[in-house]
Predicted model as a PDB file, atoms N, CA, C, CB and O in Angstrom, pLDDT in the B-factor column:
MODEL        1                                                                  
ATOM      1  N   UNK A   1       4.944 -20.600   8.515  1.00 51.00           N  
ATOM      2  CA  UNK A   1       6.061 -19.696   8.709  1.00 51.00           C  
ATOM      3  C   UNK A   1       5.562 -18.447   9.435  1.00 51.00           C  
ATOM      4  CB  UNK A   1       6.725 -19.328   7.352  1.00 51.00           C  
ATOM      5  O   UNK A   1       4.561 -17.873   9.007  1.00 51.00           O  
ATOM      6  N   UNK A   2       6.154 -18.040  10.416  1.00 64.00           N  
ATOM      7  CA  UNK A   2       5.888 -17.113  11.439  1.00 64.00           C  
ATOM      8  C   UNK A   2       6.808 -15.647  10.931  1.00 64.00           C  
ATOM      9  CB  UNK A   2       6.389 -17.848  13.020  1.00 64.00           C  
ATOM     10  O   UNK A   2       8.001 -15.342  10.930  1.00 64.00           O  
ATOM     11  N   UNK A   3       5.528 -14.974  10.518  1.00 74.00           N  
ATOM     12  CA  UNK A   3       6.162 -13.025   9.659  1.00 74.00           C  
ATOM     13  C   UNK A   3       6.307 -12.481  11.336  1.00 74.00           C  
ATOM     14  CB  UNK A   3       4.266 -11.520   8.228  1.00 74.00           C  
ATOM     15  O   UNK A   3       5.942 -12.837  12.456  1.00 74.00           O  
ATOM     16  N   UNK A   4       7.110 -11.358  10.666  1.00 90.00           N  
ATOM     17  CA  UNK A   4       7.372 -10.291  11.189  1.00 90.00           C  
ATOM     18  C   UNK A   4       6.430  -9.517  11.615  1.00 90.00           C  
ATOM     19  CB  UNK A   4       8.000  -9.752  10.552  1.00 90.00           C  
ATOM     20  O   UNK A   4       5.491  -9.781  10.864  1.00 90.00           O  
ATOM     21  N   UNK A   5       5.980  -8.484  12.572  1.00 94.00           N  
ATOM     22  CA  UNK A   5       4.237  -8.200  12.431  1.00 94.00           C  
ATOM     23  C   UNK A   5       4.413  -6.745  11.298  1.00 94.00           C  
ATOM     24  CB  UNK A   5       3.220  -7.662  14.470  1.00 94.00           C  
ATOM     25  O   UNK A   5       3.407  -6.238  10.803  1.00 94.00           O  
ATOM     26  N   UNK A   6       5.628  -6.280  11.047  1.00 94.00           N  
ATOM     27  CA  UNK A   6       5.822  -5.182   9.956  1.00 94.00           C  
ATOM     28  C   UNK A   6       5.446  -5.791   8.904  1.00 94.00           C  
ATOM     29  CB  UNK A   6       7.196  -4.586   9.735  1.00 94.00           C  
ATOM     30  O   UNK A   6       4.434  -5.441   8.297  1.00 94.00           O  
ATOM     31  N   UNK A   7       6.415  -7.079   8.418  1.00 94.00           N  
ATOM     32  CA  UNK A   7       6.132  -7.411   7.368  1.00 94.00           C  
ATOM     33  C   UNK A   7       4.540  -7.521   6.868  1.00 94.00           C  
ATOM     34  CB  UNK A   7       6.803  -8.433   7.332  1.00 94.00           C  
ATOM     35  O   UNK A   7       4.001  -7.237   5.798  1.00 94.00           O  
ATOM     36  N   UNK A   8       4.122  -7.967   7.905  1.00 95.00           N  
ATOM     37  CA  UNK A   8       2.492  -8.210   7.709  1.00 95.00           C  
ATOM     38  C   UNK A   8       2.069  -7.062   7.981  1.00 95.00           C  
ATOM     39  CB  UNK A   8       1.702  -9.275   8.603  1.00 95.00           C  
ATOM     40  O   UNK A   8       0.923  -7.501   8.078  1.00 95.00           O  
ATOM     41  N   UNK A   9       1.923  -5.866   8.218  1.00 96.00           N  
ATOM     42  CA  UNK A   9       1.759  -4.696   8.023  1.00 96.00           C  
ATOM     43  C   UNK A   9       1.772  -4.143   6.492  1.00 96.00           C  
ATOM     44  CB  UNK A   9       2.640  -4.183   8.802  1.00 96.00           C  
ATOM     45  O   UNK A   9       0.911  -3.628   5.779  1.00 96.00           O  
ATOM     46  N   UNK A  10       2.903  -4.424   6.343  1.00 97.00           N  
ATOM     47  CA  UNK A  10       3.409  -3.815   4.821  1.00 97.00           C  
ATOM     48  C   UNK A  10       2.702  -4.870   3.537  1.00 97.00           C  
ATOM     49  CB  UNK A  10       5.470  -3.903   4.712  1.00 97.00           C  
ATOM     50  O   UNK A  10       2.401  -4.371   2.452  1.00 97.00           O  
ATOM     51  N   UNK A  11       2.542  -5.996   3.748  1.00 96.00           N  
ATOM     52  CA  UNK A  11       1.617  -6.938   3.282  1.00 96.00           C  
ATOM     53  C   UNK A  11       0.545  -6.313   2.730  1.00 96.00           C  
ATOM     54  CB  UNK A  11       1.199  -7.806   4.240  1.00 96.00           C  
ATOM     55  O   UNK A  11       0.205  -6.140   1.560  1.00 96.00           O  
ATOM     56  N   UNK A  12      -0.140  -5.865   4.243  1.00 96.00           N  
ATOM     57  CA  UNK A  12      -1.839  -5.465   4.456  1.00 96.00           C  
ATOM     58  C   UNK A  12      -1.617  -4.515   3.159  1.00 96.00           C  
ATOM     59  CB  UNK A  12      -2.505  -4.494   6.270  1.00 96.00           C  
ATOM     60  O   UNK A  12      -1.944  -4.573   1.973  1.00 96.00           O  
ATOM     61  N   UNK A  13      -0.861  -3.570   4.019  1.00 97.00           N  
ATOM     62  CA  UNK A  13      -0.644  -1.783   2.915  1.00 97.00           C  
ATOM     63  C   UNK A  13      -0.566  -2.383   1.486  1.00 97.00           C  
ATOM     64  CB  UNK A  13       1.312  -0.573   3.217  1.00 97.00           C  
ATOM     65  O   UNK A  13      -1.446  -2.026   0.703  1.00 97.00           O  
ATOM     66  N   UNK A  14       0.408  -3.275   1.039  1.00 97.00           N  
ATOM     67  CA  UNK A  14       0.309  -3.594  -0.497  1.00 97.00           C  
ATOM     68  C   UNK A  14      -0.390  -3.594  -1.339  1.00 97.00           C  
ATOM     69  CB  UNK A  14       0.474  -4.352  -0.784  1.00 97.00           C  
ATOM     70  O   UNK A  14      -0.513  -3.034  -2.429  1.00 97.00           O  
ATOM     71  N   UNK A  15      -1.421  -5.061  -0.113  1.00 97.00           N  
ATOM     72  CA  UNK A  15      -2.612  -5.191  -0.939  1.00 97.00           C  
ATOM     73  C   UNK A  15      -3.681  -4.140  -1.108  1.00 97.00           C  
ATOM     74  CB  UNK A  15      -3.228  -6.230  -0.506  1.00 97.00           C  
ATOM     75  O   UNK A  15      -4.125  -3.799  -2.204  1.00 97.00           O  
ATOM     76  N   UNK A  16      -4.041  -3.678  -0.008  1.00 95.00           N  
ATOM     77  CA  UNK A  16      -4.857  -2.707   0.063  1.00 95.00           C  
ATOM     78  C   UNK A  16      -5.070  -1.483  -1.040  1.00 95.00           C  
ATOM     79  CB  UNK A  16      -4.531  -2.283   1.162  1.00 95.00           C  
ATOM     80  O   UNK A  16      -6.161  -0.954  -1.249  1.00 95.00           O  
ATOM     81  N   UNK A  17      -3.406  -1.006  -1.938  1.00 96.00           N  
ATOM     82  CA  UNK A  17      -2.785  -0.168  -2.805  1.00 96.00           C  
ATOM     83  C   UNK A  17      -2.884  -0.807  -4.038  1.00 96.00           C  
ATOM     84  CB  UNK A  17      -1.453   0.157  -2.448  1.00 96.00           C  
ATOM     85  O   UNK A  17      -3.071  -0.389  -5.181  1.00 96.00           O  
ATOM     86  N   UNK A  18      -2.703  -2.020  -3.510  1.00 97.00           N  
ATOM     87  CA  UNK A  18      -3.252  -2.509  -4.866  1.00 97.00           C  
ATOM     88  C   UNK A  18      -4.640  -2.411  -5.239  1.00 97.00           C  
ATOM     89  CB  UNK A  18      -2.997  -3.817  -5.008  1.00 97.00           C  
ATOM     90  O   UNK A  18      -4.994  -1.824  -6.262  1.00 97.00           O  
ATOM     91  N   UNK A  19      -5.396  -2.941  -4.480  1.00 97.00           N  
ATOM     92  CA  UNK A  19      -6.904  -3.193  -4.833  1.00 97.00           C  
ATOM     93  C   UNK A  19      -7.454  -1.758  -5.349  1.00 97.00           C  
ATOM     94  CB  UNK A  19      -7.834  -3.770  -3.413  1.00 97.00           C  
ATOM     95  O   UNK A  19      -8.308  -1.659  -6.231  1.00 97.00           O  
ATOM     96  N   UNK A  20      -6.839  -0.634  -4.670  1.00 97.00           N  
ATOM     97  CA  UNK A  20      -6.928   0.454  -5.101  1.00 97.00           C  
ATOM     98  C   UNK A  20      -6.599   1.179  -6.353  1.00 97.00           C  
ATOM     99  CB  UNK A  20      -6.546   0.827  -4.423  1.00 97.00           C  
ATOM    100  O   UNK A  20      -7.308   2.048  -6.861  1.00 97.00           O  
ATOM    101  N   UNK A  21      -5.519   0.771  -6.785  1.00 96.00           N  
ATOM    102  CA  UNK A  21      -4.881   0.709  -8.233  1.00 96.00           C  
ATOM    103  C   UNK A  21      -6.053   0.211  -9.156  1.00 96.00           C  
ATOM    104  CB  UNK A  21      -3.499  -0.389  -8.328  1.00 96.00           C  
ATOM    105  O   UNK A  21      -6.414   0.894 -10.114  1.00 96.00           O  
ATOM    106  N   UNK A  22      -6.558  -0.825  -8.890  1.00 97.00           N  
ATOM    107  CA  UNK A  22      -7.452  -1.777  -9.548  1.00 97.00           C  
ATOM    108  C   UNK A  22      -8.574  -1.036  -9.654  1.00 97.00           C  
ATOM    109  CB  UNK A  22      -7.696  -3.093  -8.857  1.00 97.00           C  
ATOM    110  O   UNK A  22      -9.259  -1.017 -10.677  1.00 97.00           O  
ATOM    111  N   UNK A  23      -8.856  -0.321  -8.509  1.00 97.00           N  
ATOM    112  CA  UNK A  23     -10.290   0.119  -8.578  1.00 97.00           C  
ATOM    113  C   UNK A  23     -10.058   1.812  -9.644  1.00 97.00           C  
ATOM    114  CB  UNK A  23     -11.024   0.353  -6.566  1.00 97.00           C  
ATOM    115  O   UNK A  23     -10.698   1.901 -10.692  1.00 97.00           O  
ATOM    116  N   UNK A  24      -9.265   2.812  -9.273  1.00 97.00           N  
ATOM    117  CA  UNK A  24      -8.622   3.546 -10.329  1.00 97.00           C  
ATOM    118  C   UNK A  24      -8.571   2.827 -11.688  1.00 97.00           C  
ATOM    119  CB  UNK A  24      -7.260   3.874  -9.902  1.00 97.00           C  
ATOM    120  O   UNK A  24      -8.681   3.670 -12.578  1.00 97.00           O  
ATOM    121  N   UNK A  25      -8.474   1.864 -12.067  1.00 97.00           N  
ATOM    122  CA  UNK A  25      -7.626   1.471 -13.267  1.00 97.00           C  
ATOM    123  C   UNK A  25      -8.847   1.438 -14.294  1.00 97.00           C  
ATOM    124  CB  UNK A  25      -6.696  -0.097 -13.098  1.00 97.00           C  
ATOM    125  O   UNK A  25      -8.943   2.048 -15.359  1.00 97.00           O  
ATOM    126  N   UNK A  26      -9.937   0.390 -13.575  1.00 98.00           N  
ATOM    127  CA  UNK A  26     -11.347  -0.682 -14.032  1.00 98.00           C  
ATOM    128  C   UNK A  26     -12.373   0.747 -13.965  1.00 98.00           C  
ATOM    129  CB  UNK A  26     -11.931  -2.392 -12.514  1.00 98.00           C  
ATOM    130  O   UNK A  26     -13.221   0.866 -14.850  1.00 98.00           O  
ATOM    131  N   UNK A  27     -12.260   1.798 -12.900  1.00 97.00           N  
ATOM    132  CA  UNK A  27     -13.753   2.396 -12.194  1.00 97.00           C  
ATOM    133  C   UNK A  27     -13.338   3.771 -12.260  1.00 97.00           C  
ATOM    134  CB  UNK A  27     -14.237   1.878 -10.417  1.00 97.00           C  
ATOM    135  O   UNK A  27     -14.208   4.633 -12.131  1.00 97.00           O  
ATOM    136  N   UNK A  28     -11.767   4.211 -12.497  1.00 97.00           N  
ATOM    137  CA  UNK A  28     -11.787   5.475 -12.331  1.00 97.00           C  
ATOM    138  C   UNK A  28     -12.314   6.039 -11.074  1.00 97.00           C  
ATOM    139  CB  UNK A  28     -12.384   5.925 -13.298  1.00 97.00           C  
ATOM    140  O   UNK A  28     -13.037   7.033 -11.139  1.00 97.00           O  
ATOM    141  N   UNK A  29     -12.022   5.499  -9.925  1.00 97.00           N  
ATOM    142  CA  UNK A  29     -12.596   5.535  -8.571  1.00 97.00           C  
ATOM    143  C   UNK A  29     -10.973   5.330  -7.794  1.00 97.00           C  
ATOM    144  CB  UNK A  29     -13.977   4.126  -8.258  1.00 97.00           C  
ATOM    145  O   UNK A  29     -10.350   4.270  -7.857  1.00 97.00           O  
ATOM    146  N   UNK A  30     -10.521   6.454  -7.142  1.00 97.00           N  
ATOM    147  CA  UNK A  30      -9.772   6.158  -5.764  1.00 97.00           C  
ATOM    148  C   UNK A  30     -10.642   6.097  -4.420  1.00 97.00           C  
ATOM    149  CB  UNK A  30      -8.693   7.307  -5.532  1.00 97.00           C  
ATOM    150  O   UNK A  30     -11.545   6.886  -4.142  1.00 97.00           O  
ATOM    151  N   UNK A  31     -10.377   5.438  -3.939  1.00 96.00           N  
ATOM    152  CA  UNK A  31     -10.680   4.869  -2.763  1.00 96.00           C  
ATOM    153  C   UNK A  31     -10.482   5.940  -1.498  1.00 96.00           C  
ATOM    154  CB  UNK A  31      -9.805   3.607  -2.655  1.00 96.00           C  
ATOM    155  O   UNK A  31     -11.232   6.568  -0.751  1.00 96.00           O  
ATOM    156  N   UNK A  32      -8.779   5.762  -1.721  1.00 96.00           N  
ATOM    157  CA  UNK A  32      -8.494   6.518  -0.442  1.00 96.00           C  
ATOM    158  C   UNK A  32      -8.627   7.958  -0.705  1.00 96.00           C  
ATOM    159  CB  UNK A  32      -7.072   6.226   0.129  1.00 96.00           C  
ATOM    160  O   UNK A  32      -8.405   8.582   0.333  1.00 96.00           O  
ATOM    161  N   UNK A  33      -8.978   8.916  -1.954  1.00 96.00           N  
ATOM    162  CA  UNK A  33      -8.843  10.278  -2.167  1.00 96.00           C  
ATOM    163  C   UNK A  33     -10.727  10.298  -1.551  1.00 96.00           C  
ATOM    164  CB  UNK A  33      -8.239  10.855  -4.119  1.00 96.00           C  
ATOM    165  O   UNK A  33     -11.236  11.207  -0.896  1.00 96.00           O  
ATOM    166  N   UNK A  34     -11.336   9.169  -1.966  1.00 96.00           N  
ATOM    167  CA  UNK A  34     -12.757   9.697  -1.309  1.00 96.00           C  
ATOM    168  C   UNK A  34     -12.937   9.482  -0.064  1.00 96.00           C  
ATOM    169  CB  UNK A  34     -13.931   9.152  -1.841  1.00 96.00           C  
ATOM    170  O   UNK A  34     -13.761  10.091   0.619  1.00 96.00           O  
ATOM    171  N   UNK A  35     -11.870   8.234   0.509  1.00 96.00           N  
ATOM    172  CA  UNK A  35     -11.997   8.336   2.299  1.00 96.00           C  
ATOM    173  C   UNK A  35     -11.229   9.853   2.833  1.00 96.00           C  
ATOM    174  CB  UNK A  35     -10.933   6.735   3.185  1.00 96.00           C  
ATOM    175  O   UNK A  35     -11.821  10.671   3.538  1.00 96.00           O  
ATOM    176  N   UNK A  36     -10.019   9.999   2.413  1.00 96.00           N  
ATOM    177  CA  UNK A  36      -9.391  11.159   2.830  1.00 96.00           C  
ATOM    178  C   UNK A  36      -8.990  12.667   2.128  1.00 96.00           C  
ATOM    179  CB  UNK A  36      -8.411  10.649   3.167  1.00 96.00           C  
ATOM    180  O   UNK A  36      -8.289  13.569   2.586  1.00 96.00           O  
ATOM    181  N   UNK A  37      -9.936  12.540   0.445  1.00 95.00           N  
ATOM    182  CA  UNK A  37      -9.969  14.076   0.477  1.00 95.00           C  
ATOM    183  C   UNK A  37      -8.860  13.740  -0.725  1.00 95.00           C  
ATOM    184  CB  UNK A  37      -9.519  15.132   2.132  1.00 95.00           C  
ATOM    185  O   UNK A  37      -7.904  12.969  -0.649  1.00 95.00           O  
ATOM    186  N   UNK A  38      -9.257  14.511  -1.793  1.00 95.00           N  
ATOM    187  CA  UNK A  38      -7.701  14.634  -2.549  1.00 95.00           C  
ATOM    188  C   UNK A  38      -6.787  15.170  -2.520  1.00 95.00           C  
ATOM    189  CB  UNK A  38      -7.550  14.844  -3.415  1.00 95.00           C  
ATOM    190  O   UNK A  38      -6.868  16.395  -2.614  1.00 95.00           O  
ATOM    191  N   UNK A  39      -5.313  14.479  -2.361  1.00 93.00           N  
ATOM    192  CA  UNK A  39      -4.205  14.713  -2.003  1.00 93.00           C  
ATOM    193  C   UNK A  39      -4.015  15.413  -0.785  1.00 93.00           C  
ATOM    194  CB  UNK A  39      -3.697  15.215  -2.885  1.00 93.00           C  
ATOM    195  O   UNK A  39      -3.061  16.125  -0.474  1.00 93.00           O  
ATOM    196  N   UNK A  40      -5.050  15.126  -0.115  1.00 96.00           N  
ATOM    197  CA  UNK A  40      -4.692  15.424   1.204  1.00 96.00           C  
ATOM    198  C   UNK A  40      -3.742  15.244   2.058  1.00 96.00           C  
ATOM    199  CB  UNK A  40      -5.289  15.137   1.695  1.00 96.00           C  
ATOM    200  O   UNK A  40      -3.003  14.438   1.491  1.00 96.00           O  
ATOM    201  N   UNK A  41      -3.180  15.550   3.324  1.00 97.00           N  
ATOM    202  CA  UNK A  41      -2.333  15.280   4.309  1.00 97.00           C  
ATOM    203  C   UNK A  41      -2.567  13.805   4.296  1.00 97.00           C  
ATOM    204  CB  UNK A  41      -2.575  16.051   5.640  1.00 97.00           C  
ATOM    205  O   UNK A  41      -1.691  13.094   3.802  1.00 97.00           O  
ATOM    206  N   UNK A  42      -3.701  13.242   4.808  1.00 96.00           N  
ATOM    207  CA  UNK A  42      -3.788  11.924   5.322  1.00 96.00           C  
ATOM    208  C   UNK A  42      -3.789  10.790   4.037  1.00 96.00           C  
ATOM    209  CB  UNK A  42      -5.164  11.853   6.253  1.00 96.00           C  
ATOM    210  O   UNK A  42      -3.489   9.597   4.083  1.00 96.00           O  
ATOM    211  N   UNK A  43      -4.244  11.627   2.861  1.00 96.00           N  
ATOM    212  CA  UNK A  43      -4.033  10.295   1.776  1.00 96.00           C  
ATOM    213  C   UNK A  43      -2.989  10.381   0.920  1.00 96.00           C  
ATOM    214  CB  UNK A  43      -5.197  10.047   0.802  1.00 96.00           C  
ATOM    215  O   UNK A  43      -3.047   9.758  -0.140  1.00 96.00           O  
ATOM    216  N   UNK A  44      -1.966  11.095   1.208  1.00 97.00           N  
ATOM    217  CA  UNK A  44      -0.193  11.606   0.826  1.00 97.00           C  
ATOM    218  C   UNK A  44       0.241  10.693   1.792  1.00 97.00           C  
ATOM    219  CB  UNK A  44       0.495  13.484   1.160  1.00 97.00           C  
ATOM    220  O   UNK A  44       1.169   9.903   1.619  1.00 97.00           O  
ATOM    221  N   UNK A  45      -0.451  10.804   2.846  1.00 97.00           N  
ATOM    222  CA  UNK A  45       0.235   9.619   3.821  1.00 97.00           C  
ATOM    223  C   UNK A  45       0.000   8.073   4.031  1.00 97.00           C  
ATOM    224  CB  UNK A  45       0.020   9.999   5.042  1.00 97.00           C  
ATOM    225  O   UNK A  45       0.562   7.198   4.690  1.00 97.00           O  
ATOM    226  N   UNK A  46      -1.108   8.128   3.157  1.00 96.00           N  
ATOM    227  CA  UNK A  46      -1.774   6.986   2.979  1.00 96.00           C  
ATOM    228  C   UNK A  46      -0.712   6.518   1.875  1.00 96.00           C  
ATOM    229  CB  UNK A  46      -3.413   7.131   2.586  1.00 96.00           C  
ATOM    230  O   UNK A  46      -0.010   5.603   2.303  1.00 96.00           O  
ATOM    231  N   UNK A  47      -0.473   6.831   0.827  1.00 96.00           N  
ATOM    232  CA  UNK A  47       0.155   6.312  -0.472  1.00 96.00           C  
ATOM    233  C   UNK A  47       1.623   6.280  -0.117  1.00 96.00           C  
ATOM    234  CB  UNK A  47      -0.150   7.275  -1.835  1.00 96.00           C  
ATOM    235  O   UNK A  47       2.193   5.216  -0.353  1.00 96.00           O  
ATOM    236  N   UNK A  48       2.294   7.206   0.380  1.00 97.00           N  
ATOM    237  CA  UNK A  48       3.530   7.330   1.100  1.00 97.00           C  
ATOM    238  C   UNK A  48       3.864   5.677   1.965  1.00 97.00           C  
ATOM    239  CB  UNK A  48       3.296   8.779   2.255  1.00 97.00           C  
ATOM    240  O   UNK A  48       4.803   4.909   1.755  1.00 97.00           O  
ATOM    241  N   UNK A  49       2.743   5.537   2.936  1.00 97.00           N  
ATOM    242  CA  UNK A  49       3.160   4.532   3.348  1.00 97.00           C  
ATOM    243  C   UNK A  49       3.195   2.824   2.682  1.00 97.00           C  
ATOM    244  CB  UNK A  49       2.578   4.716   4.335  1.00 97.00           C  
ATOM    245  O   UNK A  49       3.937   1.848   2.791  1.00 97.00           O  
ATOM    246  N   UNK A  50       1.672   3.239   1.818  1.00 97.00           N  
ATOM    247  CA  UNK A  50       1.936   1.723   0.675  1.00 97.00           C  
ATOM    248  C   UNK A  50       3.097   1.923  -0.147  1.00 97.00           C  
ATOM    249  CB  UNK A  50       0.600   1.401  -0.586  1.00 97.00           C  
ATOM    250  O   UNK A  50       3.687   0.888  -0.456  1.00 97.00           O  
ATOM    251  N   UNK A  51       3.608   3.107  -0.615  1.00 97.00           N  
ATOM    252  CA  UNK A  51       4.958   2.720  -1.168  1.00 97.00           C  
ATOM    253  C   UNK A  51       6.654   2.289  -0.274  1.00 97.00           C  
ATOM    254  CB  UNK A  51       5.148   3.984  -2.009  1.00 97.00           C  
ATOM    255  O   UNK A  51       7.540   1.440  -0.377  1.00 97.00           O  
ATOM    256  N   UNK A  52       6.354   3.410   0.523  1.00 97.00           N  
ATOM    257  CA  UNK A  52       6.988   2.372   1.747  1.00 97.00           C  
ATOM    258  C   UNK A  52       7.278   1.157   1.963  1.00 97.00           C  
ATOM    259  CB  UNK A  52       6.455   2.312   2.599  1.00 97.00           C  
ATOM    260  O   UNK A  52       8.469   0.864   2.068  1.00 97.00           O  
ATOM    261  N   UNK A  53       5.837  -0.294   2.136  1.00 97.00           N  
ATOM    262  CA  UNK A  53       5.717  -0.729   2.371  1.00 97.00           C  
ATOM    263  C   UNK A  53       6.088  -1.822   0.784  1.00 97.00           C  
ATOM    264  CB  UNK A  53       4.895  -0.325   3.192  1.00 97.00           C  
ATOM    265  O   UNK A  53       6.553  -2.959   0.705  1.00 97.00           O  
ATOM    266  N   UNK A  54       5.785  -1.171   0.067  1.00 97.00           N  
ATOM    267  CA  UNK A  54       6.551  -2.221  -1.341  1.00 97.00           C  
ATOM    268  C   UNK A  54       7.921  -2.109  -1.175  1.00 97.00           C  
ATOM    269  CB  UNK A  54       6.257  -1.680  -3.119  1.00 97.00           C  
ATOM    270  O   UNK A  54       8.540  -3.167  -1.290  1.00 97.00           O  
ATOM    271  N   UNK A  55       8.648  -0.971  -0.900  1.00 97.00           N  
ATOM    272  CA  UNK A  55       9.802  -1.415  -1.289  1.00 97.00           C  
ATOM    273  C   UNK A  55      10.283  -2.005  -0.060  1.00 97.00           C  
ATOM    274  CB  UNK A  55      10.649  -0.412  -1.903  1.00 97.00           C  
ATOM    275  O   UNK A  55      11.222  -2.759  -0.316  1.00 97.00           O  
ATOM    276  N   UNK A  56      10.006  -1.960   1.199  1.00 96.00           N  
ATOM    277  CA  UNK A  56      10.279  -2.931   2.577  1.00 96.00           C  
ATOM    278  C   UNK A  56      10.083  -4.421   2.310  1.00 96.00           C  
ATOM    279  CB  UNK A  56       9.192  -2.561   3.852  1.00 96.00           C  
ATOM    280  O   UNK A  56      10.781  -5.300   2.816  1.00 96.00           O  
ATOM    281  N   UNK A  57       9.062  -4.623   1.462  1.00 96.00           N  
ATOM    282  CA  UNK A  57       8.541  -6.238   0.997  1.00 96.00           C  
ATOM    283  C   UNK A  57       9.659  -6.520  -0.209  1.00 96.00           C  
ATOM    284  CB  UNK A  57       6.582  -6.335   0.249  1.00 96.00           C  
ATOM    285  O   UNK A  57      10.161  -7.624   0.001  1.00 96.00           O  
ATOM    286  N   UNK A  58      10.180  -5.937  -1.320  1.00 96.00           N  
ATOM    287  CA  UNK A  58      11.328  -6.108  -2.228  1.00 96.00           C  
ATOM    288  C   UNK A  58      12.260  -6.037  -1.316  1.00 96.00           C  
ATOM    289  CB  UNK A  58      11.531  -5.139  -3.377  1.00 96.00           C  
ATOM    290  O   UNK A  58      12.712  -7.182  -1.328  1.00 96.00           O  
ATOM    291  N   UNK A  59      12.780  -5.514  -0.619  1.00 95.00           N  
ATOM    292  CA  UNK A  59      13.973  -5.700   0.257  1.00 95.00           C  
ATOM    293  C   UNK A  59      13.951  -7.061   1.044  1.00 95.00           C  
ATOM    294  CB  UNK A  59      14.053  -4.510   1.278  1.00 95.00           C  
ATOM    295  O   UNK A  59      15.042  -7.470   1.441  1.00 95.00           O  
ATOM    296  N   UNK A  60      12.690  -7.899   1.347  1.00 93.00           N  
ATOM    297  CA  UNK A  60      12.454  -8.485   2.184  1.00 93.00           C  
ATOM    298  C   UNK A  60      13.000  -9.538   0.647  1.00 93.00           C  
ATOM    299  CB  UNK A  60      10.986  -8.304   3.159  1.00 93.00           C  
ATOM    300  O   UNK A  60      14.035 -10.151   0.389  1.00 93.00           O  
ATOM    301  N   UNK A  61      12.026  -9.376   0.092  1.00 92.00           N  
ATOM    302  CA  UNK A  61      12.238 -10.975  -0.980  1.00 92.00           C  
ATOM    303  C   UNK A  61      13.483 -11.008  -1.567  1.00 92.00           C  
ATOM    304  CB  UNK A  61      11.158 -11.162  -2.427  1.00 92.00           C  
ATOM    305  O   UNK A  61      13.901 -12.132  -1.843  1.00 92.00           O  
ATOM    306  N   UNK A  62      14.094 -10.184  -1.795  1.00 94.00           N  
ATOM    307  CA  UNK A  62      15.651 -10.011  -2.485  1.00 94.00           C  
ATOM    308  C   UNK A  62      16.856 -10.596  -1.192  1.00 94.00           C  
ATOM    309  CB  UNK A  62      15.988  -7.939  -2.923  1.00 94.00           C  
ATOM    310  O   UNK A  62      17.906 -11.195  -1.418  1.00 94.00           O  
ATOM    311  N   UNK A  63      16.558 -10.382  -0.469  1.00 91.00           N  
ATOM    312  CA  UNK A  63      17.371 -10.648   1.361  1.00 91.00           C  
ATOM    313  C   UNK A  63      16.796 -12.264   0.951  1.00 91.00           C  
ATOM    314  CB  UNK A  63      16.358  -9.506   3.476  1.00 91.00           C  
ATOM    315  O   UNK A  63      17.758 -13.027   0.874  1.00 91.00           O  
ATOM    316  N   UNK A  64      15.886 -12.738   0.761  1.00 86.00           N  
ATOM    317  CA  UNK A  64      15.418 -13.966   0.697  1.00 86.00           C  
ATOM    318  C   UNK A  64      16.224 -15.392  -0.291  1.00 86.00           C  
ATOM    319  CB  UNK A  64      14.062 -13.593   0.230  1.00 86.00           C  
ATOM    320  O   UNK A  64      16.294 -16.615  -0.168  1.00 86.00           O  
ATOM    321  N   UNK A  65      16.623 -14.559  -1.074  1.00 76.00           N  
ATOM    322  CA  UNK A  65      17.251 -15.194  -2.093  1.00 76.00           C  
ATOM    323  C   UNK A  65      18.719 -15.176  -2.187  1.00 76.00           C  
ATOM    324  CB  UNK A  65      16.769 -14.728  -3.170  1.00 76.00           C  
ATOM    325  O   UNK A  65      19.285 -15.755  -3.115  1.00 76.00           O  
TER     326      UNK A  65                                                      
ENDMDL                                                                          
END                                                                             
């Protein structure tokens, strides 16, 4: 089945937020606050867009059904 290249965008972002979640959860370690600084511009925008990108993927699977 041939995605959307957003959808697979928003995919990437998911997982990526996730694994991050995971690593916070298990390690007490964010990822993106040590690539971009805490609560920085760029990792407000970083999280901004993985949430974005969940609810674009729920819109997608709910449209699906």
């Amino acid at each position: 089945m041939k995605e959307k290249p957003l959808y697979l965008v928003c995919l990437i972002l998911v997982v990526v937020g996730g694994l991050n979640w995971g690593l916070v959860g298990l390690l007490n370690f964010d990822l993106v606050a040590a690539i971009f600084g805490n609560m920085s511009f760029l990792s407000r925008l970083v999280y901004d867009l993985v949430g974005l990108s969940a609810v674009y993927l729920l819109i997608s699977l709910i449209k699906k059904k």
